[in-house]
Every structure is written in C-alpha cells, then in structure tokens.
C-alpha atoms as an extended CHARMM CRD file, in Angstrom:
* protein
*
       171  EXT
         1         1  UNK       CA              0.0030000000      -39.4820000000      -12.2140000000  PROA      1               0.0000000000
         2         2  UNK       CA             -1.1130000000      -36.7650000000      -10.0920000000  PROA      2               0.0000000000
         3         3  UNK       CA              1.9190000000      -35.2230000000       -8.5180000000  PROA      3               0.0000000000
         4         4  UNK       CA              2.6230000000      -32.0240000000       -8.6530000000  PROA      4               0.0000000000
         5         5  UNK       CA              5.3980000000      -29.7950000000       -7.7030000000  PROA      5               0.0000000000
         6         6  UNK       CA              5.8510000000      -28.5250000000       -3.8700000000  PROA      6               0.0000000000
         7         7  UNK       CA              8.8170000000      -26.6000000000       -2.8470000000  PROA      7               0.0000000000
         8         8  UNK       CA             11.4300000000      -27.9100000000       -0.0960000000  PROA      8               0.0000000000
         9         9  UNK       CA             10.1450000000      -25.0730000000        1.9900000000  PROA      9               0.0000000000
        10        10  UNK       CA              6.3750000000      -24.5370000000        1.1290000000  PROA      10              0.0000000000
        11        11  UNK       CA              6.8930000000      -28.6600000000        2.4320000000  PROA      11              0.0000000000
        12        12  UNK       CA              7.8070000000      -27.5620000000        4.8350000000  PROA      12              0.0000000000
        13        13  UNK       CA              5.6550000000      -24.9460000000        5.7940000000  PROA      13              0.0000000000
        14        14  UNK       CA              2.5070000000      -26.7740000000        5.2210000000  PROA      14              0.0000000000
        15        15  UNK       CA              3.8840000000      -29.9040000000        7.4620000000  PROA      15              0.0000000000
        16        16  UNK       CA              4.5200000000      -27.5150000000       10.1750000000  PROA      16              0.0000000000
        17        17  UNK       CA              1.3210000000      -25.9140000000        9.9250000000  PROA      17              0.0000000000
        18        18  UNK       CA             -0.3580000000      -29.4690000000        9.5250000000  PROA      18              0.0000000000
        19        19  UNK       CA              1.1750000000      -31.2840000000       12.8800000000  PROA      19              0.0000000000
        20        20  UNK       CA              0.3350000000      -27.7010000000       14.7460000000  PROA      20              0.0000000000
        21        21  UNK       CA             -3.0510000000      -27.4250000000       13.7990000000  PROA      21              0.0000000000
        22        22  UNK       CA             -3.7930000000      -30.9170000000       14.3350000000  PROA      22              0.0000000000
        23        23  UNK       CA             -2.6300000000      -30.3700000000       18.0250000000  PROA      23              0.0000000000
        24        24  UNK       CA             -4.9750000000      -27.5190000000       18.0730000000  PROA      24              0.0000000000
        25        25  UNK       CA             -8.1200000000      -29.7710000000       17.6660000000  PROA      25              0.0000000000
        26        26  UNK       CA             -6.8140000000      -32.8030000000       19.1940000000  PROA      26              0.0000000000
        27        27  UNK       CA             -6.2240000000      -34.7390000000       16.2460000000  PROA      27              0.0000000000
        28        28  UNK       CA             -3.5820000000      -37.4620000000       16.0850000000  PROA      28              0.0000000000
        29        29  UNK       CA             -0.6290000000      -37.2470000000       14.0740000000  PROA      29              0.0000000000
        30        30  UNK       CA             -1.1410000000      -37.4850000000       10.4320000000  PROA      30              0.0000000000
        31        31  UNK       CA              1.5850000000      -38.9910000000        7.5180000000  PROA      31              0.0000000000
        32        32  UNK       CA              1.4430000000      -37.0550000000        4.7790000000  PROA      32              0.0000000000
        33        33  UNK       CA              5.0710000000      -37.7190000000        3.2750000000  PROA      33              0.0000000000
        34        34  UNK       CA              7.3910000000      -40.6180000000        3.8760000000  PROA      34              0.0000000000
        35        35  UNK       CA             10.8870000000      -40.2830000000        6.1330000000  PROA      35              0.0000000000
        36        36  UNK       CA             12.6360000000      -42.0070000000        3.4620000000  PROA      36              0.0000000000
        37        37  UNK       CA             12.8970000000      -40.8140000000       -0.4650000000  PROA      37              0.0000000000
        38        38  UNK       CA              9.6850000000      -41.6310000000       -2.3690000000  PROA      38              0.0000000000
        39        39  UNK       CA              9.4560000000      -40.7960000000       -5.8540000000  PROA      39              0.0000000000
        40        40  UNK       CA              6.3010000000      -39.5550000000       -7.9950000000  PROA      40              0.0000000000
        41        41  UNK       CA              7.4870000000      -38.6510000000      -11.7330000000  PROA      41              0.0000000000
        42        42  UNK       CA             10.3580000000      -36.1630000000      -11.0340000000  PROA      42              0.0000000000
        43        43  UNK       CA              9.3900000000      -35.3020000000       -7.6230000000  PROA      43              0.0000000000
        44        44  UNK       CA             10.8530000000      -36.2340000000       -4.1120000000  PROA      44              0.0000000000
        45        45  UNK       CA              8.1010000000      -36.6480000000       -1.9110000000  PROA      45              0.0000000000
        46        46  UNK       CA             10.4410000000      -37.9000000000        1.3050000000  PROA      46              0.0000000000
        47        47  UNK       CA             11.6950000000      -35.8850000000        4.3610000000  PROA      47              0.0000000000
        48        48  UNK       CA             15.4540000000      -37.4220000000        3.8670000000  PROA      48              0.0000000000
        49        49  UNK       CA             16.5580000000      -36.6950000000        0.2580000000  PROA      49              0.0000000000
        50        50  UNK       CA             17.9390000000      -40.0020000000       -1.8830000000  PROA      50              0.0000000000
        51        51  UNK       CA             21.5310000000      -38.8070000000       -1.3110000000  PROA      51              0.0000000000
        52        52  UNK       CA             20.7920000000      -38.8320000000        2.4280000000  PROA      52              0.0000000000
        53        53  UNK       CA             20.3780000000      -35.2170000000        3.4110000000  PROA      53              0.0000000000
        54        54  UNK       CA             17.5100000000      -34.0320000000        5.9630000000  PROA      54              0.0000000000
        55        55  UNK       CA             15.1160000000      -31.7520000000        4.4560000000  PROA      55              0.0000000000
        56        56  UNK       CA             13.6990000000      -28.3300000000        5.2560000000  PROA      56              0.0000000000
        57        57  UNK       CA             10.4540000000      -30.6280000000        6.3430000000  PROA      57              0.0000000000
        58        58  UNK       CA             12.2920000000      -32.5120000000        8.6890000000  PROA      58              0.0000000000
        59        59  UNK       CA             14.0680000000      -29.6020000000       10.5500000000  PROA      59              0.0000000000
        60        60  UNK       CA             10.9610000000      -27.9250000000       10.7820000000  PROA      60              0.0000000000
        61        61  UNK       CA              9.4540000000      -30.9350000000       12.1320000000  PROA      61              0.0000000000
        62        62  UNK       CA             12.0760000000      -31.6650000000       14.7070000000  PROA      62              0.0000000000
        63        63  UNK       CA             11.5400000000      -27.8210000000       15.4330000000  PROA      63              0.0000000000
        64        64  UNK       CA              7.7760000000      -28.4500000000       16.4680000000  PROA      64              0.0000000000
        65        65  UNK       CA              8.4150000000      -31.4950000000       18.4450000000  PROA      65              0.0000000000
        66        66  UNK       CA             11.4690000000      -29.9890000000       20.7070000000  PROA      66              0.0000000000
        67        67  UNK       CA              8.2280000000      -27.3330000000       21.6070000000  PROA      67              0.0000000000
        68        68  UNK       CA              5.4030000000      -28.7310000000       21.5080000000  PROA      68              0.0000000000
        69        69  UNK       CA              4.4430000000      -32.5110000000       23.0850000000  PROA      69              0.0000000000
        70        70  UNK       CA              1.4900000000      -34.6960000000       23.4800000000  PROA      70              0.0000000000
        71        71  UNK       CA              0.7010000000      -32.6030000000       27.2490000000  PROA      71              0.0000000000
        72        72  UNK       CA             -0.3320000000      -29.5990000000       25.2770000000  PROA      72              0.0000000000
        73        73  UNK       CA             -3.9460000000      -28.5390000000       25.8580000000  PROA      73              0.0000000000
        74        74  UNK       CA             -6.0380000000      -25.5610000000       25.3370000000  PROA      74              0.0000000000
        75        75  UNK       CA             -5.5350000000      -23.2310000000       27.9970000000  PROA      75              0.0000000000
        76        76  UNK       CA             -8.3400000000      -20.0420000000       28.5790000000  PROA      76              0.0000000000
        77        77  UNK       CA             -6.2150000000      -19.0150000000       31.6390000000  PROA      77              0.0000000000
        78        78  UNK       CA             -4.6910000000      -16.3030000000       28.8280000000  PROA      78              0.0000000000
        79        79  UNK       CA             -6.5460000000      -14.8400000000       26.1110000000  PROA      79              0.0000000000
        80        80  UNK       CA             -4.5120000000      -13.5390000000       22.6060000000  PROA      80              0.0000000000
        81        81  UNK       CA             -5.5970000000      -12.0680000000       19.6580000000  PROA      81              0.0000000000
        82        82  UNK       CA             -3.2940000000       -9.9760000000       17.2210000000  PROA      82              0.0000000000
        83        83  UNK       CA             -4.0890000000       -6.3050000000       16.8690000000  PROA      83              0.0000000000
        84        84  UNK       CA             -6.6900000000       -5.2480000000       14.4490000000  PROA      84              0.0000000000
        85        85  UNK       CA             -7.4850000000       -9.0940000000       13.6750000000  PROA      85              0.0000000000
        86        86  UNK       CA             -5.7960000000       -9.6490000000       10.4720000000  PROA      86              0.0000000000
        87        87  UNK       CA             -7.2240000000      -11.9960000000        7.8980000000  PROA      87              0.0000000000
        88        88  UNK       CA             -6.6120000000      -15.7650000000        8.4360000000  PROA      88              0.0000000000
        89        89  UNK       CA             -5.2970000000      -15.2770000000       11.7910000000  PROA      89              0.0000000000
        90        90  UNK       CA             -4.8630000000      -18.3850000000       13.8010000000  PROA      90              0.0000000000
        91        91  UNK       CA             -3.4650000000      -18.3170000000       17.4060000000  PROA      91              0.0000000000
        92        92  UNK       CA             -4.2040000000      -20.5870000000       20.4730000000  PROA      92              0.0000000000
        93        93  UNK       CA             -3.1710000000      -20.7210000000       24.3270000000  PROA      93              0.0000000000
        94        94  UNK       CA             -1.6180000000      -24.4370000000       25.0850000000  PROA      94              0.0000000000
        95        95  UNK       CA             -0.1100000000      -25.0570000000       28.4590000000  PROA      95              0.0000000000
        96        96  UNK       CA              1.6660000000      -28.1780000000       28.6670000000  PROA      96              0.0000000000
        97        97  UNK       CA              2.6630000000      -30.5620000000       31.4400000000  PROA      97              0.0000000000
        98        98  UNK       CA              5.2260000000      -28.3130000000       33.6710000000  PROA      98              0.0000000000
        99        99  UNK       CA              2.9190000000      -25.3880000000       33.6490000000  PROA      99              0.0000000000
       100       100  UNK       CA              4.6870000000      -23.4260000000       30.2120000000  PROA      100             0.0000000000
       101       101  UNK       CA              2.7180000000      -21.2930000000       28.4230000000  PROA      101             0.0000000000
       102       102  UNK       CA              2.8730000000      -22.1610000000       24.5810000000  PROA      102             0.0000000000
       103       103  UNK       CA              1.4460000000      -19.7290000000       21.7530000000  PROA      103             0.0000000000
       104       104  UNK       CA              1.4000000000      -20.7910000000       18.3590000000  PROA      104             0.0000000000
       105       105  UNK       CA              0.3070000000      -18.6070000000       15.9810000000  PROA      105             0.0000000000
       106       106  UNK       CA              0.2740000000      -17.4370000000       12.0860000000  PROA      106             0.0000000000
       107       107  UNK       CA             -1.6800000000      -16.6380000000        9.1630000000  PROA      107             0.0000000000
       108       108  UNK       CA             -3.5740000000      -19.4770000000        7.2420000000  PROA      108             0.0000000000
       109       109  UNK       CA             -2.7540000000      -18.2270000000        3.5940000000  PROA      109             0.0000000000
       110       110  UNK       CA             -1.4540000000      -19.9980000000        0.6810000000  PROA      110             0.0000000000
       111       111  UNK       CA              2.3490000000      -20.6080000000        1.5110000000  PROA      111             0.0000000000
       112       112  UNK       CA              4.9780000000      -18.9600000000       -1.0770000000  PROA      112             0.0000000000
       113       113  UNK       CA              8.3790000000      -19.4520000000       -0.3120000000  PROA      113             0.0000000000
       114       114  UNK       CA              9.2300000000      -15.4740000000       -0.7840000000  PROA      114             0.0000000000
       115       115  UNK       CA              6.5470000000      -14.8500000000        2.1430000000  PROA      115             0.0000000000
       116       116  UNK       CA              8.1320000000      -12.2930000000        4.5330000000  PROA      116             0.0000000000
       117       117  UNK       CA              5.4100000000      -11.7460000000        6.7390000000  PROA      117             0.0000000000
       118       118  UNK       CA              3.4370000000       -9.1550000000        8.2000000000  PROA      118             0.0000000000
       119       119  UNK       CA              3.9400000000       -6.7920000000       11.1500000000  PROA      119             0.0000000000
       120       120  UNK       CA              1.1200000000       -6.7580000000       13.6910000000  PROA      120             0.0000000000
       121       121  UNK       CA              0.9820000000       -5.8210000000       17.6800000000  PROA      121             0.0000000000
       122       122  UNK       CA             -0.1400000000       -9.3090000000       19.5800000000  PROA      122             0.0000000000
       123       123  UNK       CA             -1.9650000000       -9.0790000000       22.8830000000  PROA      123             0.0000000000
       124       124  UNK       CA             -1.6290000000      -10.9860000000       25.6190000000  PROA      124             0.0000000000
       125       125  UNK       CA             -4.3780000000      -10.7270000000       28.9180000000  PROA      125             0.0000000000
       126       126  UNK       CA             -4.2400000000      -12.4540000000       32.3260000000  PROA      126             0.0000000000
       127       127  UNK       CA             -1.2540000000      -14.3700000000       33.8890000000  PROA      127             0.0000000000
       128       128  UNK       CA              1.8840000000      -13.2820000000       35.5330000000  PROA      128             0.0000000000
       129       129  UNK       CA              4.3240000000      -13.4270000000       32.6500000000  PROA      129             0.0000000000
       130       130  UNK       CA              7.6470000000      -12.0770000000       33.1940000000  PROA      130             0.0000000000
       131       131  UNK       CA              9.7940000000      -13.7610000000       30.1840000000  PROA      131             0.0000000000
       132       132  UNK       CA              8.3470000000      -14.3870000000       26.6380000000  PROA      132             0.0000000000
       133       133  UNK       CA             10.6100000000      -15.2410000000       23.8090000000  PROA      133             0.0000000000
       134       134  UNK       CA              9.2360000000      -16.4410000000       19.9450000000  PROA      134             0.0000000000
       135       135  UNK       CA             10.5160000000      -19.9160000000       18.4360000000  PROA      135             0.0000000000
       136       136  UNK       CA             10.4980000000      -19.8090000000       14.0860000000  PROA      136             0.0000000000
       137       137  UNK       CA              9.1680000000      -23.7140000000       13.5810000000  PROA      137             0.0000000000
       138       138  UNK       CA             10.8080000000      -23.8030000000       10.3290000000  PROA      138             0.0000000000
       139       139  UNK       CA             14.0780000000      -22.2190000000       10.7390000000  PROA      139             0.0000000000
       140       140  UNK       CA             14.5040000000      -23.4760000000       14.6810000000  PROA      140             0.0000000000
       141       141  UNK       CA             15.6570000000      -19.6060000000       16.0580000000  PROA      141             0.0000000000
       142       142  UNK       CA             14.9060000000      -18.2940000000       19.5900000000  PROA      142             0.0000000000
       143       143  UNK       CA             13.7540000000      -14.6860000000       19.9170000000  PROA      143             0.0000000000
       144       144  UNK       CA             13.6870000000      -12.6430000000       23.3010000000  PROA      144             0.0000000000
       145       145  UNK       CA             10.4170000000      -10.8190000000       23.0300000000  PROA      145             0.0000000000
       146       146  UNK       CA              9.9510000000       -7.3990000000       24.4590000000  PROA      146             0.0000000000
       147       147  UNK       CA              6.4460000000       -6.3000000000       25.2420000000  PROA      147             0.0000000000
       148       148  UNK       CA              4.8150000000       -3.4830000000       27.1250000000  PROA      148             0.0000000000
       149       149  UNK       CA              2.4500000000       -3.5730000000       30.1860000000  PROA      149             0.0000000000
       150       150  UNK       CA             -0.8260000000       -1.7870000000       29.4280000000  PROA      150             0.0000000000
       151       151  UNK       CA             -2.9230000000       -2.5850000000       32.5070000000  PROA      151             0.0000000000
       152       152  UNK       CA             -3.5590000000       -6.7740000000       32.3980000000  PROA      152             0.0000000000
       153       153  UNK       CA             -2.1880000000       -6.6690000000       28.7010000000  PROA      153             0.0000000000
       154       154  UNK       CA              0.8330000000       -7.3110000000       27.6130000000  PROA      154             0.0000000000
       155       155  UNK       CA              1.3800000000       -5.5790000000       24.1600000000  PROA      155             0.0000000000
       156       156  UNK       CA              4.4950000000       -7.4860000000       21.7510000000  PROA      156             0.0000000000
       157       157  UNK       CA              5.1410000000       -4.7950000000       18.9060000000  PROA      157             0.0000000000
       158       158  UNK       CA              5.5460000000       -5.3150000000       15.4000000000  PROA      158             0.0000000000
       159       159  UNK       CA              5.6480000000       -9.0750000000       15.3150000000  PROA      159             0.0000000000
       160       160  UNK       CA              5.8300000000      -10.7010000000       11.9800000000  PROA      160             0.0000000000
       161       161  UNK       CA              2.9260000000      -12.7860000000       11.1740000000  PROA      161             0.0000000000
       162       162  UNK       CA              4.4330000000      -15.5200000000        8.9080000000  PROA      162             0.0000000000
       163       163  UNK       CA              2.6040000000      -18.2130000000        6.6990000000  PROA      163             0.0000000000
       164       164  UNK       CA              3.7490000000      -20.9480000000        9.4690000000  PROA      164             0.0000000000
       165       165  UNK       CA              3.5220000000      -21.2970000000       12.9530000000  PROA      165             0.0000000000
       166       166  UNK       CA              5.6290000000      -19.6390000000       15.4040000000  PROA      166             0.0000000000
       167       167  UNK       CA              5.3040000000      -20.0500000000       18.8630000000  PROA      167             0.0000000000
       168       168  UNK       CA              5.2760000000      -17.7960000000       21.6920000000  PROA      168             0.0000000000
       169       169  UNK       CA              6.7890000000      -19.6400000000       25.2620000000  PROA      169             0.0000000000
       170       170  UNK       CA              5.5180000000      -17.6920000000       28.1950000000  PROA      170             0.0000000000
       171       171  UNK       CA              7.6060000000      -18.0820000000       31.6990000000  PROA      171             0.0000000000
C-alpha cells in the first residue's frame, strides 16, 4: 500500500542529503525511516536490517554526525561556488563551535546508485586556510585536498561533485 522500492544506498544518499540540508536552513531533525526493521510489503524500511546488520543509511548517518553538530551556522566569512556553476549545485559555509570551517556540498539530482560524479574546480575566497581535506558522508573516507593560491582564492582541482554531500573541513 504505497511502498515502493529504494535502494540500500540511494537510502542512503537521500538521508544524508536530508539531515544536511535541513542543517542548512535550520530545520530540526526529521524521521523519515525507523532505527529498527519496519516492513511495507517486501520492503525494509529500517536503518538496522531484521538480521541485525547496520545499513548503508546508518553509516552514512553516523558519518554526518561525527562532522557536523548542532553549533553549525552559516558562515559569510568565506565565500564558495564551484567553477562554471554546474546545475543543481548546492554548497554552504558552516563554522561550528571551535572555529572549523565546514563545507558541504553536492549536486541536488535524482540519486542512482551507479552515480560517479562529476569533476569541477571549487573556489574558495577569504580566510587564512592552510589545511583542507574532503569527508565522503556516505562511505566515511578522509581526503587531503590540494588546492592552488590564485590571489585570495584558493582553487581545489577536479573535485567530484557527487549526488550526496561531502564536506570540505577547513583548518
């Protein structure tokens, strides 16, 4: 009765996406699947599978939380845009409590789960940034960045746009 199929990972994608972009615009957190196993028809609706296994939802979930807290706000200290302003771009400047710079960005397409990405240059203006590295919210990896000074802006080459949020820490 009106469930339809979702994908571990395009759940988790769109959870990821959901919790970030709430944060953006200073919504509160939203439920829209159950920690435990809930069944509709043939479909598992839960983060936590019956058998007890964690979900790609909940790792990517866990993966936005251990960045991202409640002492995130908009930030215009920093401005960033991606090069040539692809379509469905979304990218924001957070700082949070202890003075980090936090990025999030990524396209706002429909989610497929054989989405590679695309390359594109991101800009960064103003601030002293020394470090930067790039944190995948649905697989949980690190990335050093490298980037190039061009005047105020800091140029980060070929970085893959993907159809979830990854997020750029600035030290």
């Amino acid at each position: 009765g009106g469930a339809y199929y979702v994908s571990a990972v395009s759940q988790a994608k769109f959870l990821a996406r959901l919790y970030v972009y709430n944060l953006l615009h200073g919504i509160g957190p939203s439920c829209w699947w159950s920690l435990e196993p809930v069944r509709t028809g043939e479909y598992q609706w839960g983060l936590i599978n019956p058998d007890g296994r964690r979900k790609e939802a909940w790792y990517a979930l866990r993966n936005v939380a251990a960045v991202l807290d409640n002492s995130c706000r908009p930030d215009n200290s920093l401005t960033f845009r991606a090069d040539g302003n692809p379509e469905a771009f979304i990218g924001q400047v957070l700082r949070n409590d202890s003075g980090e710079y936090l990025i999030p960005y990524w396209v706002a397409v429909k989610m497929r789960d054989g989405n590679t990405g695309k390359a594109v240059d991101l800009l960064i203006s103003g601030g002293g940034v020394q470090e930067i590295e790039a944190i995948d919210t649905l697989t949980g990896t690190v990335h050093p960045v490298r980037f190039e000074r061009e005047g105020e802006t800091l140029r980060l080459k070929n970085m893959v746009l993907r159809d979830y949020p990854v997020i750029l820490r600035l030290r």
